[in-house]
C-alpha positions as CSV (number, residue, x, y, z in Angstrom):
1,X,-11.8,85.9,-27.6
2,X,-15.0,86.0,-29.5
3,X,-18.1,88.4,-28.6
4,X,-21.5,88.3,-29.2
5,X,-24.4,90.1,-28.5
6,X,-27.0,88.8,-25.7
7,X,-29.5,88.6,-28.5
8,X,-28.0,86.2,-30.5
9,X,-26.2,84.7,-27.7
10,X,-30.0,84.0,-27.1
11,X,-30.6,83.1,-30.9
12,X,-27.3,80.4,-31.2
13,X,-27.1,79.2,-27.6
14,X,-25.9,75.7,-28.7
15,X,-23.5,76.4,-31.2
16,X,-21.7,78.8,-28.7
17,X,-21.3,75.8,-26.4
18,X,-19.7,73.8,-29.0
19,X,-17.3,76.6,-29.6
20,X,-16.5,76.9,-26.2
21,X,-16.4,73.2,-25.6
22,X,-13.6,73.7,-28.7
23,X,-11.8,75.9,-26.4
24,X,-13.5,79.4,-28.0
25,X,-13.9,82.4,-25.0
26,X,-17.2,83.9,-25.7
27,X,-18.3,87.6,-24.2
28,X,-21.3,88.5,-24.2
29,X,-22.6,92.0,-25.0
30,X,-25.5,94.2,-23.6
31,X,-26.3,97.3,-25.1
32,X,-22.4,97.2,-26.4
33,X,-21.0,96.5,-22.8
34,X,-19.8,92.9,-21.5
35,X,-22.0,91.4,-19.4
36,X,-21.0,88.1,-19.2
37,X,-18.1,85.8,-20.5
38,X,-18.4,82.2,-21.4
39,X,-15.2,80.0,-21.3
40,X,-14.2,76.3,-21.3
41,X,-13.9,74.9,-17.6
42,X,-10.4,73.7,-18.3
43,X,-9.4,77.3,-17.9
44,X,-10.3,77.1,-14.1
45,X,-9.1,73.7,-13.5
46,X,-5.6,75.1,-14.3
47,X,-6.2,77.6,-11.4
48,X,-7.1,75.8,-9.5
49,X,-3.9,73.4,-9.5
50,X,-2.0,76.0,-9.2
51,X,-3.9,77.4,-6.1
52,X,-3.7,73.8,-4.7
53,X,0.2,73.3,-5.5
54,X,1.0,76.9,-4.4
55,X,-1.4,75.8,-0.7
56,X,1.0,72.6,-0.5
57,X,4.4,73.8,-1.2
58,X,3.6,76.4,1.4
59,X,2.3,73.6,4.1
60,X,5.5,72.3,3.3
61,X,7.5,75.1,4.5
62,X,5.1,75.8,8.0
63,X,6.7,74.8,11.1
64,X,4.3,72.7,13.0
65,X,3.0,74.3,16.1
66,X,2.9,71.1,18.8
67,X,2.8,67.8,18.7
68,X,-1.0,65.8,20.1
69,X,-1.2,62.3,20.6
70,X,-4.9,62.3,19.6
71,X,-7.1,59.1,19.0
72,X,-9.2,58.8,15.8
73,X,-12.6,58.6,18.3
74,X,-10.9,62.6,19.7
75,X,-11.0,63.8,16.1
76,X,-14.1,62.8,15.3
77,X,-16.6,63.3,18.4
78,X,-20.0,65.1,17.8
C-alpha cells in the first residue's frame, strides 16, 4: 500500500488512477493522517461474492416457513 499526500494526490490525480487501475492501494494523507484510501474495485467485487455465496449457502440451510399457492397477478398487485 502506497501513500500520498492530499496535495499531490491533487498534483498527479491521473497517474494514481493508472496505478490503482494496476492494482496499486493508494492512501491519502492530510496533515500526516489518512483521510482517504483509493483501491481497485475488484477488491470489493470479491466481497461481495463472498457476501452473496455466504447469503445462499445459508438460504440453503433455512427451513421454509409455509407453503402459498400464490398467482403471478398476487405477487405483483399495486
Amino acid at each position: 500500500m502506497k501513500t500520498i499526500s492530499a496535495a499531490e494526490a491533487n498534483r498527479r490525480f491521473y497517474p494514481l488512477l493508472r496505478e490503482v487501475t494496476a492494482g496499486e492501494v493508494i492512501t491519502i494523507l492530510s496533515r500526516g493522517k489518512p483521510v482517504a484510501t483509493i483501491a481497485p474495485v475488484q477488491a470489493d467485487k470479491a466481497k461481495r461474492e463472498v457476501a452473496r455465496l455466504s447469503l445462499l449457502e445459508r438460504l440453503r440451510r433455512q427451513q421454509p416457513l409455509g407453503e402459498c399457492d400464490w398467482k403471478r397477478e398476487e405477487l405483483y398487485e399495486i
